[in-house]
C-alpha positions as CSV (number, residue, x, y, z in Angstrom):
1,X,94.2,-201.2,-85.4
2,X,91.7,-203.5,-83.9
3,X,87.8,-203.3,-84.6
4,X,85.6,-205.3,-82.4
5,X,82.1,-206.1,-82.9
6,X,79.3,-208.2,-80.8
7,X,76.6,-210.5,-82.3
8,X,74.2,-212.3,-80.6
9,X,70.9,-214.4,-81.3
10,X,69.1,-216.1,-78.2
11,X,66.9,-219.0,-77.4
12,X,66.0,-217.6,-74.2
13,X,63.8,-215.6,-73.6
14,X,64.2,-211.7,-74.0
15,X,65.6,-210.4,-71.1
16,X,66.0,-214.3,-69.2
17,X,67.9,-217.3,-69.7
18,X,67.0,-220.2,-71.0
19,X,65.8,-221.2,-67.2
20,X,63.4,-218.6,-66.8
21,X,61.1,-219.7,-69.7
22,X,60.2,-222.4,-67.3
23,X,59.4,-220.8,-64.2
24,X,55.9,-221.5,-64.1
25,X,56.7,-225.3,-64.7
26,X,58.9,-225.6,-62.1
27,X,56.8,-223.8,-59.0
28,X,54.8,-226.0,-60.0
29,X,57.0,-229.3,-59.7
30,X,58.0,-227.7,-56.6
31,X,54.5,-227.7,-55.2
32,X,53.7,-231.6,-55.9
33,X,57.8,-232.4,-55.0
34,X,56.7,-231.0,-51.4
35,X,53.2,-232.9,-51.5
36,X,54.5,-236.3,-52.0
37,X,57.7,-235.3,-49.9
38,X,55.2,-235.4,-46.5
39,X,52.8,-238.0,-48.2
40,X,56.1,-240.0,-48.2
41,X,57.6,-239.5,-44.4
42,X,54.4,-240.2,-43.1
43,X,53.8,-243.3,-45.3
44,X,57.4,-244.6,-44.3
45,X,57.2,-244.2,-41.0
46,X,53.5,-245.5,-40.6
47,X,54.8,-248.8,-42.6
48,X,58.3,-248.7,-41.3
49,X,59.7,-248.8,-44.8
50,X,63.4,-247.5,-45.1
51,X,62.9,-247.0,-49.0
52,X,59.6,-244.9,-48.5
53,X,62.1,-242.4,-46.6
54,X,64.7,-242.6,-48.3
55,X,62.6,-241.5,-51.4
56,X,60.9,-238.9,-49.4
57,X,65.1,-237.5,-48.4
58,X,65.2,-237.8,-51.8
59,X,62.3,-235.6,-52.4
60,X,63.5,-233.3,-49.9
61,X,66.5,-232.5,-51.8
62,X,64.3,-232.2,-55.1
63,X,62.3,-229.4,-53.4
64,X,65.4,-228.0,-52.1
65,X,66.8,-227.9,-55.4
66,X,64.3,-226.7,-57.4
67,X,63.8,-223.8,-54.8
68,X,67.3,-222.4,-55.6
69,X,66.5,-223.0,-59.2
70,X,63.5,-220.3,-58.7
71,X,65.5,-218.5,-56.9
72,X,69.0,-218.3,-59.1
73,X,66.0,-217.5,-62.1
74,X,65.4,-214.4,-59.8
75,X,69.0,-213.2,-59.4
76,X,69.8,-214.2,-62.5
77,X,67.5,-211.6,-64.2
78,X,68.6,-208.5,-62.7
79,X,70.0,-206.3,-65.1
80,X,74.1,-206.2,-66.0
81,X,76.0,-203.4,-63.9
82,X,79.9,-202.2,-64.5
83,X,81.1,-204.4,-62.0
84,X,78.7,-207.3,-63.0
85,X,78.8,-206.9,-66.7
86,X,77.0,-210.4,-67.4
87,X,75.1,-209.8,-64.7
88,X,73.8,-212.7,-62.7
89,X,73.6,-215.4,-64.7
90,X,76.2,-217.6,-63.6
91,X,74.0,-217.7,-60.3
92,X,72.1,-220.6,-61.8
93,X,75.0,-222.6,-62.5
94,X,75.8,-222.3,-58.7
95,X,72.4,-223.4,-57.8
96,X,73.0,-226.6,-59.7
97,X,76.1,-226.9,-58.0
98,X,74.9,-226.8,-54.7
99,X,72.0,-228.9,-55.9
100,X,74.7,-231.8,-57.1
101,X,76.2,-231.7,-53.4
102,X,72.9,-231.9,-51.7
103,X,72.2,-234.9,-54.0
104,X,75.8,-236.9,-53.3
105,X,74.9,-236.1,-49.5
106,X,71.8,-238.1,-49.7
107,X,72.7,-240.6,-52.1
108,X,75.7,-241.3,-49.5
109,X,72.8,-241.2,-46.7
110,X,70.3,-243.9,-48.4
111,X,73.2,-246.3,-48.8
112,X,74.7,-246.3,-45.7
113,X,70.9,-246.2,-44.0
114,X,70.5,-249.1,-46.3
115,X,73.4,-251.3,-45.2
116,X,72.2,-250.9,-41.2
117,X,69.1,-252.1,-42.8
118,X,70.5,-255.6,-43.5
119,X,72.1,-255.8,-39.8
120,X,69.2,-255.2,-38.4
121,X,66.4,-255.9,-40.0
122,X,62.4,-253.8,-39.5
123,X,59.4,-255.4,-39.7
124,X,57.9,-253.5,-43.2
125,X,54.6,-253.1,-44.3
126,X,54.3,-254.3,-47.3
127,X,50.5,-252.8,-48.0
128,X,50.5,-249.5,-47.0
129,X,53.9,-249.0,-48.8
130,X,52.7,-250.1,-52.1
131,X,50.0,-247.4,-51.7
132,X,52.4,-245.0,-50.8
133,X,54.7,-245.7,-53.0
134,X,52.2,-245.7,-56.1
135,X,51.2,-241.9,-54.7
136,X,54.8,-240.9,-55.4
137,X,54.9,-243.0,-58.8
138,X,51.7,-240.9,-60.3
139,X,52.7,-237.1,-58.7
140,X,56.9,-238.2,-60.7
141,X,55.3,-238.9,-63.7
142,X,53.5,-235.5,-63.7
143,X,56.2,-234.0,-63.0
144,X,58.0,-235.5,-65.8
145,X,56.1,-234.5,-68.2
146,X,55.7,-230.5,-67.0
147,X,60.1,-230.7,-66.8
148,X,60.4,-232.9,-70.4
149,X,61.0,-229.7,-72.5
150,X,62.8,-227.6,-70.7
151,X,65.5,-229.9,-69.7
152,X,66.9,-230.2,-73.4
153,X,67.5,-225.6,-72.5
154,X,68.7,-225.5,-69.3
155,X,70.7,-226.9,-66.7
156,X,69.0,-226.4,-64.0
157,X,66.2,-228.2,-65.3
158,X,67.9,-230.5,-66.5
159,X,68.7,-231.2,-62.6
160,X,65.2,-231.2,-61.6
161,X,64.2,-233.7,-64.5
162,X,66.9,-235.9,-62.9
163,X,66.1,-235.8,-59.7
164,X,62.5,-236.4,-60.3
165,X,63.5,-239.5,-63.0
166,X,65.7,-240.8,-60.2
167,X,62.3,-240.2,-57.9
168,X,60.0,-241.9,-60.4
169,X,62.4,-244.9,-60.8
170,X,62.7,-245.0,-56.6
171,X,58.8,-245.1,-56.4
172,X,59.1,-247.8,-58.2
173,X,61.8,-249.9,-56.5
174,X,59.3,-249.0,-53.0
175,X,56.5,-251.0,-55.0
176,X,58.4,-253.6,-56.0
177,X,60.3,-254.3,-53.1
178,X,56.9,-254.0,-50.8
179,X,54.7,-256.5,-53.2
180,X,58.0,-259.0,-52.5
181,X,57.7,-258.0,-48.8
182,X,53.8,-258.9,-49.0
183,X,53.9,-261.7,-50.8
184,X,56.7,-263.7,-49.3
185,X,57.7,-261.9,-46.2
186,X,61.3,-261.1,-47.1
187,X,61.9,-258.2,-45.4
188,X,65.7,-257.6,-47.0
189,X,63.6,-256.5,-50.0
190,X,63.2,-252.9,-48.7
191,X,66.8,-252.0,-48.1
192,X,67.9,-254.0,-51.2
193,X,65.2,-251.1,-53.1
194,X,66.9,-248.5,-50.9
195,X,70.0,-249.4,-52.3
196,X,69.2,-249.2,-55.8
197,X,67.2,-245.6,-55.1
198,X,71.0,-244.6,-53.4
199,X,72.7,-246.4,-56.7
200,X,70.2,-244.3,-59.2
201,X,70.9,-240.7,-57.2
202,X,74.9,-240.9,-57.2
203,X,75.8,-241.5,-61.1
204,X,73.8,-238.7,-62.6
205,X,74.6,-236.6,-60.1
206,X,78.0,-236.9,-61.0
207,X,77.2,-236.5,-64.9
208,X,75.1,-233.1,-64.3
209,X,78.3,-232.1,-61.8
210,X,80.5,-232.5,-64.6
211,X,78.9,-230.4,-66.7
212,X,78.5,-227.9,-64.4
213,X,82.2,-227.9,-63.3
214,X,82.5,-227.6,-67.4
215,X,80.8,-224.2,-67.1
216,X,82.6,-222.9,-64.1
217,X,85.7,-223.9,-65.3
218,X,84.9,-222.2,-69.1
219,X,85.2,-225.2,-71.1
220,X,84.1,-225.0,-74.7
221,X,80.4,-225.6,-74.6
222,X,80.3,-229.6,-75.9
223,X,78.5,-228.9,-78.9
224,X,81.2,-226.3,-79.9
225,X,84.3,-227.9,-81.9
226,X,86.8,-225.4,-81.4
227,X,88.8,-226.8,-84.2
228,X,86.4,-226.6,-86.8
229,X,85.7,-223.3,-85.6
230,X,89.5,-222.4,-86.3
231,X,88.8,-223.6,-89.7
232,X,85.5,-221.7,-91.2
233,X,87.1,-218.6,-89.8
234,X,90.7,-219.4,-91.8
235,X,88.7,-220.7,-94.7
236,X,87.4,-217.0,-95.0
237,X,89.4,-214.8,-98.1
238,X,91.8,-212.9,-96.8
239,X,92.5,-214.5,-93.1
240,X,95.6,-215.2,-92.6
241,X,95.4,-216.5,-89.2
242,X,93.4,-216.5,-85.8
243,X,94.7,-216.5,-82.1
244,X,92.8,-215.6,-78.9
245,X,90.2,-218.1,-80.2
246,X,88.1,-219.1,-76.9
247,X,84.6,-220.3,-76.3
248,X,82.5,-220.3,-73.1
249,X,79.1,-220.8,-71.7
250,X,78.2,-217.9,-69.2
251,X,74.4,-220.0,-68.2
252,X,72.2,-222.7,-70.0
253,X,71.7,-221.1,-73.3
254,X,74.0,-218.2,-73.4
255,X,77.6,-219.8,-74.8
256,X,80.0,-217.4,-75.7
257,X,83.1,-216.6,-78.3
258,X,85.8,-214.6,-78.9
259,X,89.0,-214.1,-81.1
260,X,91.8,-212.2,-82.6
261,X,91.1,-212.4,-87.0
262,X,94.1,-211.4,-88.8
263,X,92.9,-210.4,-92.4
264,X,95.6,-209.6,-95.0
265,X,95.2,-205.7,-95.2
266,X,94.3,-205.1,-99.0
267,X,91.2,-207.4,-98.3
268,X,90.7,-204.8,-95.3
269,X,91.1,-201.4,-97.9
270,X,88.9,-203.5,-100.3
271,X,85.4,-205.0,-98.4
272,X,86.1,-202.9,-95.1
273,X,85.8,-203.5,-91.4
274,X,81.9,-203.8,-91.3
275,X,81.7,-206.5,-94.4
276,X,84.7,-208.7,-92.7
277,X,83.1,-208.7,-89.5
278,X,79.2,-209.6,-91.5
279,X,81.5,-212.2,-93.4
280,X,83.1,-214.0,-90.1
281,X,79.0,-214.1,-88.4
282,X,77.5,-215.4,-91.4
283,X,79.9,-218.3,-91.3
284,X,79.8,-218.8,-87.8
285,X,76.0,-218.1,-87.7
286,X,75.2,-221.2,-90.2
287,X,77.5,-223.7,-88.9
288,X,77.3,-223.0,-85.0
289,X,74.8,-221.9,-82.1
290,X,76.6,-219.6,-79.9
291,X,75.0,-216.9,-78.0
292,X,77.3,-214.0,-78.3
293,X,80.8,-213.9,-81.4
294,X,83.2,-210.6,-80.2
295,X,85.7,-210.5,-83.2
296,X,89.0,-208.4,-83.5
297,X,89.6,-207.7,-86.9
298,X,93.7,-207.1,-86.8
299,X,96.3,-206.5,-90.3
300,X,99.3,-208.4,-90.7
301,X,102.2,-208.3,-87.9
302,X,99.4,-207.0,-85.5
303,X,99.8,-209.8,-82.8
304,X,103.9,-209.5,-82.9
305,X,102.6,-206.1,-81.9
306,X,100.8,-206.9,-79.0
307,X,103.3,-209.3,-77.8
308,X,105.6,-206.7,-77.7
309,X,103.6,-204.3,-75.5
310,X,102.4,-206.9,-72.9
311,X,106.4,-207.6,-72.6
């Protein structure tokens, strides 16, 4: 007969994820991503500079993003029903998926904007961009900083530091290309920068994609060596074997495991259910960081047992 038995310990916050520690920080990166967003449209089109906008699409997506990061924060804190029995966690992991697509859509925009650019060339302002472009530089960095912690926790903020590296590192391309444009008049500068903002979205957008396709799919979380797992719980007296053995990660900061422990039955009669079960967390509880360990304790010739019923 099987026992099961849940254990837990959290670095998010009680009753949050590991996004919703950071809530504060990121209404606020939303409210200077939306600042410099119009700052930027109006400075692009008053200099005609192609890299200004394309950092202000950028920016667009940024706020775009890191509203469905409040938002997913929101859902995902409602409580666990029957039918949702991890609740809405996993809604943040969809945000970031959305966010990923909105980012590919403009990184595919900039560069295609960019190559009409070099057919037919605008008459930039080199000034007015560099002002411009220094506005976004200062309100990226400030933004940086507020995002630096919590993007080690969660994914989601993880996107927003990303986005607003990738902005930071776009502001200054725009300066650099607009001091060339003012100081020798070569006007290719500015879709040459808009390139390299397009070139700066797309690769980690793909990197922050994969890792959310990781979680959808239910990989084992990366930090997680499922076969060194296999062998703290076998190196334990009286296993015999484990099967079932999976790992997941339901959000940023909630990773998940569960398996199947056969234990030789005299060490069963002998310690008991409760002290096998306080063996097996100890030894995953020092060696690994995983949310939530769901163990079935089972005696010899259990899972030829099971085999037979589900056939």
């Amino acid at each position: 007969m099987g026992a099961g038995h849940d254990h837990g310990h959290s670095h998010a916050p009680a009753g949050g994820t590991a996004t919703s520690a950071y809530v504060g920080t990121l209404r606020v990166a939303l409210s200077i991503t939306l600042t410099v967003m119009v700052v930027e449209i109006v400075g692009g089109f008053l200099a005609d500079s192609l890299a200004l906008v394309a950092d202000a699409a950028h920016m667009a997506t940024d706020a775009l993003g890191l509203g469905m990061a409040l938002l997913a924060i929101h859902f995902a804190n409602r409580p666990a029903t029957d039918n949702r029995t991890f609740g809405y966690a996993r809604a943040e992991i969809l945000a970031a998926l959305a966010n990923c697509l909105l980012l590919l859509g403009v990184g595919g925009y900039v560069l295609y904007e960019a190559i009409q650019r070099f057919v037919t060339p605008a008459g930039t302002e080199g000034g007015l961009t560099i002002v411009f472009g220094a506005i976004g530089l200062v309100a990226n960095m400030i933004s940086l900083t507020l995002l630096m912690r919590g993007q080690k926790e969660s994914l989601n903020v993880r996107g927003a530091f990303l986005e607003v590296a990738a902005d930071a590192l776009g502001s200054l391309a725009v300066i650099v290309s607009a001091v060339v444009i003012l100081t020798t008049g070569w006007q290719a500068a500015d879709p040459i920068a808009s390139l390299v903002i397009g070139l700066m979205i797309v690769p980690r957008t793909v990197k922050l994609l994969r890792e959310t396709l990781d979680v959808l799919l239910e990989s084992a979380p990366k930090d997680v060596d499922m076969t060194e797992v296999r062998t703290h719980i076998l190196a334990l007296d009286g296993v015999e074997d484990v099967h079932d053995l999976h790992a997941w990660t339901i959000t940023s900061g909630m990773p998940v495991l569960s398996a199947h422990v056969v234990v030789r039955s005299d060490v069963l009669s002998a310690i008991g259910h409760e002290k096998m079960l306080h063996e097996l967390q100890n030894c995953l509880g020092d060696h690994f960081d995983v949310e939530h360990c769901t163990f079935q304790l089972e005696p010899s010739g259990h899972a030829e047992h099971e085999a037979r019923l589900c056939h």
